[in-house]
N, C-alpha and C positions, 0 to 999 in steps of 0.2 A: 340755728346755731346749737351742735352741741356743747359736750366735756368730755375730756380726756385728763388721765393722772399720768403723771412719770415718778417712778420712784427711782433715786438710784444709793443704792445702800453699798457705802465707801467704808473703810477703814474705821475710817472715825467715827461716823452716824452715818444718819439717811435724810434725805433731802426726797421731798414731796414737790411736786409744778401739777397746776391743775390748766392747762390750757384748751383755749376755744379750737373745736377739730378742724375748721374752715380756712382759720390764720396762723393758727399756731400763737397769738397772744396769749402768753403768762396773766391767767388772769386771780389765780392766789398760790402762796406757798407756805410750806413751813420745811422747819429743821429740828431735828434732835438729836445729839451725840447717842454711842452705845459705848460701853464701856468694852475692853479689848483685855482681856488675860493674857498675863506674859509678856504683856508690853516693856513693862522695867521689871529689873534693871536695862539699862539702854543697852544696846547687842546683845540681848537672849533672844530666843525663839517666838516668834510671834503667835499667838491661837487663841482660840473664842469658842463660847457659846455660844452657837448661832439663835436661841429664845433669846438673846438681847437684842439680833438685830431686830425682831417681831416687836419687845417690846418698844425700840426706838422709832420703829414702825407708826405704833398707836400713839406714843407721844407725838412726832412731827405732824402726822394726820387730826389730831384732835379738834377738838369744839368746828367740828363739821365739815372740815378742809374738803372731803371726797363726795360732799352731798351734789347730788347730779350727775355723778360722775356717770363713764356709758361704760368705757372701757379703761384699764390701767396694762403700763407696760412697764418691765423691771430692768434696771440694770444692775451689775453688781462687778464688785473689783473680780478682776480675771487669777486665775490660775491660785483660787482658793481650792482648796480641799475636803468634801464630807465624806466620810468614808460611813457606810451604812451594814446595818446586820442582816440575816433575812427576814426581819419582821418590820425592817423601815427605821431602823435605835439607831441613834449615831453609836461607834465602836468608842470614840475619844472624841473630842473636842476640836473644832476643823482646823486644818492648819490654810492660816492664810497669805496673801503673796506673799508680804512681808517677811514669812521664814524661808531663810534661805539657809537652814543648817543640813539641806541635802544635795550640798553641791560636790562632794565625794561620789553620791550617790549618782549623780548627774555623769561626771567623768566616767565613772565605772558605766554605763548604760552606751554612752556614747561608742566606748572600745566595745563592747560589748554586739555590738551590732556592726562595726568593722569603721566606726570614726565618723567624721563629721558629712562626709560626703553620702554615708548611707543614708543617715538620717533624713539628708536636705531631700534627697530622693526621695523617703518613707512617705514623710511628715512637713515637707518644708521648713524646717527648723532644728534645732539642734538643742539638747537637751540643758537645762539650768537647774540651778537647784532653786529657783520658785517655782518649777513645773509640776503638777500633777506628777507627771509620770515619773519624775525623779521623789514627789515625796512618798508614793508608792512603794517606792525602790527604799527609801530611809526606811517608813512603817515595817518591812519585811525584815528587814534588818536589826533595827532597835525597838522596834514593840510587834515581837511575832505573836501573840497571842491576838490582840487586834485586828491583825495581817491574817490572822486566819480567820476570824471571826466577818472579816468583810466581804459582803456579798455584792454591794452595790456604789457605786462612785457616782456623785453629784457636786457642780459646781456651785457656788454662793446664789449664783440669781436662780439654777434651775430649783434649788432650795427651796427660796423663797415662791417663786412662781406654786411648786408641790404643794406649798404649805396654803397660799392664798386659796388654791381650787379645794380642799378641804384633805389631801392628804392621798389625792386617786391611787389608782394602780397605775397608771400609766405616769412615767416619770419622764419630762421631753426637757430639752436645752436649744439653742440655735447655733449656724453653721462659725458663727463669729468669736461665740465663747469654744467651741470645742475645737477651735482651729488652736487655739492656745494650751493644750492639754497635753502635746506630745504623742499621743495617740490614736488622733482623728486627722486625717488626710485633706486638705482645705484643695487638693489636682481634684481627689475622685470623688469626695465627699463622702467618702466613706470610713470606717473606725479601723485601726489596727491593733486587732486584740492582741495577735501576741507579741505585742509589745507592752501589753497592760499585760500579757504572764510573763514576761519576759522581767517587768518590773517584782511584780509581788508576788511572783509565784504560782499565778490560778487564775481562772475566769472568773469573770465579775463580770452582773448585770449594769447598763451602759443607759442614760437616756437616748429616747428620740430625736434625731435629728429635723425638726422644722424647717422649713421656708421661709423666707423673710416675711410675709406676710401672712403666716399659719396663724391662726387662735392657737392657745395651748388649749383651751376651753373656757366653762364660767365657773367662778364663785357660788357658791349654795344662795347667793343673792341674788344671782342672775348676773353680774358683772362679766363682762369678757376679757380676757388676760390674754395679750399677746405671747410671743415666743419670749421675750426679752435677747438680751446681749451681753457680752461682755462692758466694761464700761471705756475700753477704749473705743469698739465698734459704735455706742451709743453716741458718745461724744460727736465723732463723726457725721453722725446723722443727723445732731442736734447743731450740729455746723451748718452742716446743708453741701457738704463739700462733695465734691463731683470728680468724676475724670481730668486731668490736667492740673489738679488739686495735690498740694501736696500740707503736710499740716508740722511745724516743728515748735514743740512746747517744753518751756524753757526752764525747767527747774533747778535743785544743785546739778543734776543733770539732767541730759534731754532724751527725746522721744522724736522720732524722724519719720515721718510714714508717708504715704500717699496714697492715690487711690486708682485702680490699673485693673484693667480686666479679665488679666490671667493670672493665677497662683506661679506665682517663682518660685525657680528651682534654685538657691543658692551653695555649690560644694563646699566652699569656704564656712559657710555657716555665719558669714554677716547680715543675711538679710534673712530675714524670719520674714515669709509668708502670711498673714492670719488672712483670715477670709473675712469680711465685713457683715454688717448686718442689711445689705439690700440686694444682695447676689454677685456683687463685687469684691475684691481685692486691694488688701491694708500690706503692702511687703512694707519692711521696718525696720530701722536700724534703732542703735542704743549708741553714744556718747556718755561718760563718765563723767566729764566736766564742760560744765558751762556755769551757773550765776554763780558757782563753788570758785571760780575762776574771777570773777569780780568782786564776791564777798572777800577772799582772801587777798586780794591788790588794794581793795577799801581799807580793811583795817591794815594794812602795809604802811597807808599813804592817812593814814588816822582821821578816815572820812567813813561815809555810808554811802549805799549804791548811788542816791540823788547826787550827792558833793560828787562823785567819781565820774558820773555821767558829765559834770557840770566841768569837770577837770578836761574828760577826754575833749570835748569839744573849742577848747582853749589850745586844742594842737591841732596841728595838721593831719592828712590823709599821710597815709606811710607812718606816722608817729616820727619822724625825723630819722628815719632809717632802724627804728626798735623793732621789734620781733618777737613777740612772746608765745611760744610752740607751747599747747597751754596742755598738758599732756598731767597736772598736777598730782592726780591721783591714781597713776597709770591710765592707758584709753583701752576702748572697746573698739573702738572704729577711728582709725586701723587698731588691728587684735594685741597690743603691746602694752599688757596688765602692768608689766612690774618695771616701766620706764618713767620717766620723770618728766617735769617741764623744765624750758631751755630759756633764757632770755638770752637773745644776739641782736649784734648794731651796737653795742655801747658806744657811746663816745662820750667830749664832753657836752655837746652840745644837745647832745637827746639825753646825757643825764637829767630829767627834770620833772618833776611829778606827772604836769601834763603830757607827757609824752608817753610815760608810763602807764597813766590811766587809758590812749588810745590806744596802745598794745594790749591791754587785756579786753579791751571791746573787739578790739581786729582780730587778736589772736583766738577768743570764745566763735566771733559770729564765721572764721575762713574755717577749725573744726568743723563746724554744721556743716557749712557748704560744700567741707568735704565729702561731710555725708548723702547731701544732697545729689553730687557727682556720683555717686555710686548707685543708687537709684537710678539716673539717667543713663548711665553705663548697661545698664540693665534691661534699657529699652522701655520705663517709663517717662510719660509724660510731666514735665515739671513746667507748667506755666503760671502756675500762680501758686503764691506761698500765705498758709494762715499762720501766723507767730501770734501764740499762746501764752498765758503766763503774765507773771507782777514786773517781771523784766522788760515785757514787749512795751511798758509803758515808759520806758527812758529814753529821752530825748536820744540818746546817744545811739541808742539801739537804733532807735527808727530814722537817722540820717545815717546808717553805716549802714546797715541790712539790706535794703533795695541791693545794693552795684555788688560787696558780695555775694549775695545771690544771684543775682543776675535774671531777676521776675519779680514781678510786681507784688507787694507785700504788703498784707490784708491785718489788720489787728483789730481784731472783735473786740467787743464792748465784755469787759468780766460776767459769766452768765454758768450756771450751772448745764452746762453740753449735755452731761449725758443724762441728768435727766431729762430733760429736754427732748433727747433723741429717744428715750424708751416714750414718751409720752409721743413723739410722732411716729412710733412704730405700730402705738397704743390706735391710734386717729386713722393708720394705713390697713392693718389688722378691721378694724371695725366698719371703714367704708368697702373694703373686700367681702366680708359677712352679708355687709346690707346692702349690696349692690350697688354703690355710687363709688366706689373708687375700682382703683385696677391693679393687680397681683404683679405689676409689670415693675413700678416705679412709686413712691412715698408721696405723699399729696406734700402742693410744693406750697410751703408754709413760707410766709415774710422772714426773713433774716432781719438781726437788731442792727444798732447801729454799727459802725466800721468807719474805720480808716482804710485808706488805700494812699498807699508810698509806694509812685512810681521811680524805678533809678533813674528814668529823665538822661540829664548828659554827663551822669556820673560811672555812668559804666566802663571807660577807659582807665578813668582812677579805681574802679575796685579792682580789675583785671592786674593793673600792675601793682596795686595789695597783696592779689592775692599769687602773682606771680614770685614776690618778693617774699613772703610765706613759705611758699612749696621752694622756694630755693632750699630756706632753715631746715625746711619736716624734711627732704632728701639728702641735706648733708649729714640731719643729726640721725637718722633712722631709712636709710637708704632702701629705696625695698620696700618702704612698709605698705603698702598699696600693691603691690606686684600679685597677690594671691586672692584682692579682694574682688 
């Protein structure tokens, strides 16, 4: 038996799993926040010192956490930014996903290359303002001095991984983080620099694209460091989720992905392609509202998520003919930013709390599923569904969710994914070195516990859910689907 590390350095801190490389049992952890510049005031521009996340690093790892360890693998939040000099200096401070004040920047890049369909073409995806390539595009613009000074672009984990091995020449990343950069192609796997001039103006030095199973190298201690991930790819991994897999995590808003074995082309620009971290394909959509959608009918109905959950189930399927098109904060999917949400069906008899609390469970989980439908429009596989998140645990969630979806739905046990998954990429990495594992597929590590909610003989009733739905979304936004 050996050890493996996963580290995956978030936002907030860093989260250390030291597991056995044979099972994948968590066999110690720690955590330590880092603190985040420019956090508050609340809506300013988010950025960091990244010698904080090193030192939240050595705090989480302390009094021995890594002793044994063979090999460590990194994850880290996707589509940060380190903009480097030519001597390896950061030029400013990184900017992390959280800033999204280069979303002008973003627009401008999109026309720029002749709209959303080029892009889908390029890059699989279509430019944001948390993207690399759009904050390239901001730097060039509002700090040209920087913008000229920058030689080198590295993403949060490839960062960290540089700094782990003591600082090399050779700067590498993997195919999962760079699929989300704007400028790396997740069809050819290969980079699209002028679009990195296209943004800032000039060439810049680029990491190495690794293999899912490449070492980056060792540590001056001898330790071996995978390639790492982005930390949505890790998660995944740390899932264990496969083909036919699809994964929807539920926060104020949500995150829709699966996992499929060709990079998508999307014109519309709803499905963002990313490439994974095992040689496979993450296409992905984005939703606006979902538990945003229950916290705000909670305090409507002067309960909290449990009381509302506890509400909706006090009513029927359908909600008594309610309707809630939960659209609150504009959506994303379909592309209708600056539209509203709808309640229809009043009457007097579905006037009544319970009924109102099962339209916003019906109205949050038929969104998803719309999402879901577009994935599968797509020609992916959708057989089984993992529901993520503090939400997946309400009673309400998990007897509505199976029938609108329409596949079997999985709710894992709350676990740190993605470090998890850098720490099995760590264990897949090191059996490929020392000759017991294979470059093909990730050593197939036990999964924790789960639920599994089959829809059983409730599928009829979510059908005409969600028929009764798509009547409301076509009357009130007629179309909105037609381009996705």
């Amino acid at each position: 038996m050996g050890k493996v590390a996963g580290i995956d350095s978030s936002t907030a801190g860093t989260t250390v799993v030291v597991c056995d490389t044979d099972t994948g049992e968590v066999l110690r952890q720690g955590y330590a926040p880092h603190p985040v510049e420019g956090e508050a005031p609340a809506g300013k521009p988010t950025e960091s010192d990244p010698q904080s996340w090193l030192l939240s690093l050595g705090e989480a790892a302390k009094d021995g956490l890594l002793e044994g360890v063979l090999a460590i693998g990194i994850s880290g939040q996707q589509q940060g930014l380190l903009a480097l000099d030519a001597g390896g200096v950061l030029v400013r401070p990184a900017l992390l996903r959280g800033d999204k004040r280069a979303q002008p920047q973003a627009l401008d890049l999109t026309a720029a290359l002749g709209g959303p369909a080029k892009w889908a073409q390029a890059v699989q995806s279509v430019p944001h303002g948390a993207y690399p390539v759009a904050k390239l595009r901001w730097l060039a613009e509002h700090e040209p001095a920087a913008a000229q000074r920058t030689a080198e672009v590295l993403l949060p984990h490839d960062w960290l991984v540089w700094q782990l091995l003591g600082r090399p020449q050779r700067r590498t990343t993997d195919r999962g983080d760079a699929s989300g950069t704007g400028y790396w192609s997740a069809a050819t796997g290969e980079y699209r620099t002028d679009l990195v001039e296209l943004a800032l103006g000039h060439q810049v030095a680029l990491p190495q694209v690794l293999g899912p199973a490449e070492p980056a190298g060792q540590t001056p201690e001898g330790l071996l460091i995978s390639a790492g991930s982005g930390d949505t790819m890790a998660a995944a991994l740390g899932l264990g989720v496969g083909p036919g897999d699809a994964v929807v995590s539920l926060g104020a808003s949500s995150t829709v992905f699966a996992v499929h074995d060709e990079a998508l082309t999307d014109p519309s620009g709803t499905v963002t392609s990313f490439a994974d971290a095992t040689g496979r394909h993450l296409p992905l959509l984005q939703t606006r509202n979902a538990v945003r959608v229950l916290r705000a009918t909670a305090e409507l109905l002067g309960t909290d998520l449990a009381g509302l959950s506890d509400l909706a189930l006090r009513s029927t399927p359908g909600a008594y003919g309610l309707v809630l098109l939960p659209y609150l904060e504009g959506e994303r999917t379909p592309d209708l930013p600056h539209t509203a949400g709808t309640l229809a069906g009043l009457r007097r008899e579905s006037m009544k709390p319970e009924h109102l609390a099962r339209a916003a469970f019906e109205g949050m989980l038929c969104g998803l599923a719309d999402a879901l439908d577009v994935l599968r429009g797509r020609g992916v596989a959708v057989r089984r569904i993992f529901l993520l998140g503090a939400a997946a645990e309400l009673p309400a969630v998990q007897a509505i969710a199976p029938a609108l979806f329409e596949a079997p739905v999985v709710v894992p046990q709350p676990g740190d994914y993605a470090a998890l998954g850098a720490a099995r990429q760590a264990a897949w990495s090191l059996g490929v070195v020392l000759g017991s594992g294979t470059a093909q597929e990730p050593p197939a590590w036990r999964t924790g516990a789960q639920q599994l909610l089959e829809p059983g003989d409730d599928l009829p009733v979510g059908q005409a859910i969600r028929q009764q739905y798509t009547a409301v979304r076509e009357q009130t936004h007629p179309g909105a689907f037609a381009e996705v």
